[in-house]
C-alpha positions in Angstrom: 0.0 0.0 0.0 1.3 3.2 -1.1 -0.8 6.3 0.3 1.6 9.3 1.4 1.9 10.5 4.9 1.6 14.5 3.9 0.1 16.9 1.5 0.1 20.2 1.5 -3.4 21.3 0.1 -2.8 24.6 -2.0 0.5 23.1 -3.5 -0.6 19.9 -4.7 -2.2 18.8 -8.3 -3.1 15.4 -7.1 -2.1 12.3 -5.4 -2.2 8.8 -6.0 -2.8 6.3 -3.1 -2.2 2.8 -4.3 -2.8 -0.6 -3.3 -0.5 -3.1 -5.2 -1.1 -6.3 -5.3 -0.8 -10.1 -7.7 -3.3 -12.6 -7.7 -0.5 -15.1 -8.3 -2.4 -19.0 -8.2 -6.0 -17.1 -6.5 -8.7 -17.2 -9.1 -10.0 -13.5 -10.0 -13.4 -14.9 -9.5 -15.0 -12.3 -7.2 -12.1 -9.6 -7.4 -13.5 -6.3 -6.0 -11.0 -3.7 -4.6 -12.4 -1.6 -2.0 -10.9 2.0 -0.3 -12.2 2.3 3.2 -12.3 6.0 4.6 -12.6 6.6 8.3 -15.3 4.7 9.9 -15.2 2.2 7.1 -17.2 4.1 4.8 -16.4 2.9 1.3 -14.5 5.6 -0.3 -13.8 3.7 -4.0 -14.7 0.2 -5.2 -13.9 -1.6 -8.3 -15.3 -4.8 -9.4 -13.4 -6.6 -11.9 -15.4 -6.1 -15.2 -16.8 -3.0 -14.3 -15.9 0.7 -14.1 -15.0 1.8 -10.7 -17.1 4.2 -8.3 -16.6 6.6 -6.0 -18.6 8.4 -2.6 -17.7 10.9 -0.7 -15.4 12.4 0.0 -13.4 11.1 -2.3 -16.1 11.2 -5.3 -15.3 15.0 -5.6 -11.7 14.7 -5.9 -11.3 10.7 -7.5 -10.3 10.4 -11.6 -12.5 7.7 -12.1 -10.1 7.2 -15.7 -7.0 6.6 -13.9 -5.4 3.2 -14.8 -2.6 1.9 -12.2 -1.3 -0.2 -14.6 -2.4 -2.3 -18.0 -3.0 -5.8 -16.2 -6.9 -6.1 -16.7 -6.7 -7.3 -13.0 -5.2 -5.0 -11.4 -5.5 -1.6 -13.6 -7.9 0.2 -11.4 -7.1 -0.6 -8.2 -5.5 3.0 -7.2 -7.3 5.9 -6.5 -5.9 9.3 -8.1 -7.1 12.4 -6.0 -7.2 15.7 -8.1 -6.2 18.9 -6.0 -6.9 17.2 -2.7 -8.5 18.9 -0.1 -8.1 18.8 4.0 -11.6 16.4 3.8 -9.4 14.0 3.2 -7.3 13.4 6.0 -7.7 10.6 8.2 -7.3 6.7 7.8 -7.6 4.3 4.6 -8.0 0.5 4.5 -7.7 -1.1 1.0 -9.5 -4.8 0.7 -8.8 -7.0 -2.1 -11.1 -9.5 -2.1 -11.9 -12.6 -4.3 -14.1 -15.5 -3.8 -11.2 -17.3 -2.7 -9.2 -14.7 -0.2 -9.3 -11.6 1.3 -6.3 -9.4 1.8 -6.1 -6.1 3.8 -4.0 -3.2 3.9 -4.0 0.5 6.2 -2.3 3.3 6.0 -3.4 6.9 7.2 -3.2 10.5 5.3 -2.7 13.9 6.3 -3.8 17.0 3.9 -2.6 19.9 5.7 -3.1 24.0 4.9 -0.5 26.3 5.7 -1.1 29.6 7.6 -2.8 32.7 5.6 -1.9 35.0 7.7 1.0 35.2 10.9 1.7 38.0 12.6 3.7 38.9 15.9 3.1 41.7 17.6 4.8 44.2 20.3 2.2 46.6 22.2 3.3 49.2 25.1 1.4 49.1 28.0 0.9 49.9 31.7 0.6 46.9 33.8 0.3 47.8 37.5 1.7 51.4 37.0 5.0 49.8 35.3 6.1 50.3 31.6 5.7 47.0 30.1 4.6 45.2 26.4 2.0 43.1 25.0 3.0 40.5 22.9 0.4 39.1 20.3 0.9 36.2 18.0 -1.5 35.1 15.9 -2.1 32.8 12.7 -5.5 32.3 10.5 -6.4 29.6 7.9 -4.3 26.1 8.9 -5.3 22.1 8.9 -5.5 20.2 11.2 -5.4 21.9 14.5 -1.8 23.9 14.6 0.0 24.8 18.3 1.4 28.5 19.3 4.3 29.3 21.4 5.4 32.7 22.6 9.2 33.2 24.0 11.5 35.5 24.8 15.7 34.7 24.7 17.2 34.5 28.2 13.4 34.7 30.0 12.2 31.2 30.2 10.1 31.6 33.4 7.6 33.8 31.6 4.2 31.8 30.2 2.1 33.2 27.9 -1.6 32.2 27.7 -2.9 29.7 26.4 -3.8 29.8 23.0 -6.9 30.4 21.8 -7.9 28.1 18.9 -10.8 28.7 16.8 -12.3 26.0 14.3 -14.1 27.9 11.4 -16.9 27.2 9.4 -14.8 26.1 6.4 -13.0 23.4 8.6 -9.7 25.7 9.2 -8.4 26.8 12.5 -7.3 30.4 13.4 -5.2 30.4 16.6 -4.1 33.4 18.9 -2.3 33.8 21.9 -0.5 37.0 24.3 2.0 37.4 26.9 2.4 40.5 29.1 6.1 41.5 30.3 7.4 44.6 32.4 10.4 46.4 30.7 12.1 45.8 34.0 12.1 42.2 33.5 13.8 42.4 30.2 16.9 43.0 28.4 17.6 46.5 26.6 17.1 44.8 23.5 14.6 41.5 23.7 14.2 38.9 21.4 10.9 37.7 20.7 10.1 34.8 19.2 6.6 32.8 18.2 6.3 29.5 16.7 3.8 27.8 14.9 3.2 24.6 14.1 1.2 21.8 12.8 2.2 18.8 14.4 0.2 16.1 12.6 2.0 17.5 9.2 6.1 18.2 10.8 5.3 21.9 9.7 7.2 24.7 11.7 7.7 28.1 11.1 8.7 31.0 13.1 9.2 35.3 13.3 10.8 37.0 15.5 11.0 40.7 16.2 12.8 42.6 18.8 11.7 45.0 21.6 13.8 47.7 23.3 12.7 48.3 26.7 12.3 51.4 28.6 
């Protein structure tokens, strides 16, 4: 079984999530290849002899043309996703089945959506009648659900909130989170720091800005 691990959704014309196999000596009496989705919903099905179909969420995205290879047995047993979206994460059985066997394969798939927007903030303000800052971090438009961190160099003792994460109507998250410091607490010049992530996808990325205190 050949389904990639990550996709990145905006960057990708299609994919191809494959289940190889040879009937060898098993009779191809009864051979139906079936793609499972999730909670074994039957995302593609081919029976030998007949054009293979599609259901969501795959139907929207599956080239129902694609040929794997030219062996009349085995030539549409892949699925070939055009411009796949996030819907499409999660985990995929594939069962090759004759009247004779069975055989059964799983792997799992993550489409993932960068950040549209990521922006770090510094903001003056008076905490407790103290000259301090107001740092704001926030990021709009990722899949699946992303993680924030707010530091500053050589203050590690200093938490910032916890973030706020916001799942939207289109199936996106938008994340936010703030950390208040007093300017006696820092450095002349402070390093700020906030990373994102998206930990089901190995996707980091990072800005930084600096703040002068006082």
């Amino acid at each position: 079984m050949n389904v990639p691990a990550t996709v990145k959704a905006s960057e990708t014309d299609y994919v191809i999530l494959d289940c190889d196999y040879d009937l060898e000596n098993t009779s191809s009496k009864g051979l139906v290849v079936k793609w499972f989705f999730n909670n074994n919903e039957v995302a593609y099905q081919w029976i030998y002899g007949r054009h293979p179909q599609a259901a969501e969420p795959a139907a929207k995205y599956v080239d129902l043309l694609y040929r794997a290879s030219d062996d009349p047995y085995t030539e549409y047993r892949a699925m070939k996703l055009n411009k796949p979206g996030i819907d499409l994460t999660g985990e995929y059985t594939c069962v090759i089945s004759t009247f004779a066997d069975e055989r059964i394969a799983n792997a799992s798939m993550v489409v993932y959506a960068t950040e549209e927007k990521f922006d770090l903030t510094c903001r003056k303000r008076t905490i407790g009648d103290k000259d301090g800052v107001e740092v704001t971090c926030m990021a709009k438009g990722l899949y699946p659900q992303p993680s924030l961190d707010i530091s500053v160099e050589s203050i590690s003792e200093k938490q910032a909130t916890k973030p706020i994460v916001t799942l939207r109507d289109d199936g996106l998250y938008d994340v936010l989170s703030r950390m208040t410091l007093l300017d006696e607490d820092l450095p002349e010049a402070a390093i700020v720091k906030c990373s994102l992530s998206i930990p089901r996808a190995n996707y980091n990325v990072s800005r930084k800005t600096i703040y002068y205190a006082g």
